[in-house]
C-alpha positions as CSV (number, residue, x, y, z in Angstrom):
1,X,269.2,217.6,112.8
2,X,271.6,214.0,113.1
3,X,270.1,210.8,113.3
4,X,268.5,210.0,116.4
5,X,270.6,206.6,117.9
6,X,269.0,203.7,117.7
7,X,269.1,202.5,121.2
8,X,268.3,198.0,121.9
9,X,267.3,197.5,125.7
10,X,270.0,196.3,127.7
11,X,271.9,194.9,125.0
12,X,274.3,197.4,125.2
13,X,275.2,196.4,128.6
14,X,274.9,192.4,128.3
15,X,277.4,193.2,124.8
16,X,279.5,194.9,127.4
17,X,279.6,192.3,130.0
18,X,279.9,189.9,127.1
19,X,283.5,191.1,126.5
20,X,284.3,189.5,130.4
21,X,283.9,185.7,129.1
22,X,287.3,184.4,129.7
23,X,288.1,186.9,132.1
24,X,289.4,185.4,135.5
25,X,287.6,187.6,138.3
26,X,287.1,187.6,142.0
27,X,283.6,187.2,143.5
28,X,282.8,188.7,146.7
29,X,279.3,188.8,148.2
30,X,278.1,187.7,151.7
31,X,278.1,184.1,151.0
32,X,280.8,183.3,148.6
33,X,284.7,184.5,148.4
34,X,286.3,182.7,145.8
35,X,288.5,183.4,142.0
36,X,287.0,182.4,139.6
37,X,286.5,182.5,135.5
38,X,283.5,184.3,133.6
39,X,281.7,181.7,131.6
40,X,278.8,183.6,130.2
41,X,276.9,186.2,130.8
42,X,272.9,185.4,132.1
43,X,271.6,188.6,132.0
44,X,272.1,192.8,132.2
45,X,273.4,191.6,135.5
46,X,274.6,188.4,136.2
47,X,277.3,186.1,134.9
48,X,277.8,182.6,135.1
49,X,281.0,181.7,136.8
50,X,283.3,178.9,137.2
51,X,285.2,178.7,141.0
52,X,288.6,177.9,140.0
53,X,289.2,175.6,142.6
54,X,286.0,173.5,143.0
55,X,285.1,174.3,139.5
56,X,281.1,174.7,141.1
57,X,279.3,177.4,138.4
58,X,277.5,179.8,139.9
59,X,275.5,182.7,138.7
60,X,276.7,186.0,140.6
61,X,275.8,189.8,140.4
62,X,277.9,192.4,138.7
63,X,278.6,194.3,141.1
64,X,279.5,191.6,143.7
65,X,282.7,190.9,140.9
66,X,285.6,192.8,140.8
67,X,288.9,192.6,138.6
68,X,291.7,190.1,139.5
């Protein structure tokens, strides 16, 4: 029998979303519309962006982000 893999909780995914910092991305949810740049990652789910325009951070959802 192999080695069984040594799994970390949800640091898979936040190493994954990790690889986005720098990454300019759109944001669309039902209150905000806006390109903007990936400045960290908060969580297995949300980043901290930067509005490219107004340069206001705000934290927003994976899945309301979508490639540029």
């Amino acid at each position: 029998m192999g080695k069984a893999k040594n799994f970390r909780m949800g640091t898979d995914k936040i190493d994954f979303n990790e690889k986005m910092i720098g990454k300019t991305v759109a944001i669309e949810d039902r209150d905000n519309n806006f390109i903007g740049l990936v400045e960290s990652v908060i969580d297995e789910e949300r980043l901290r962006i930067r509005n490219i325009k107004t340069q206001e951070t705000f934290i927003a959802s994976i899945y309301d982000i979508r490639a540029v």
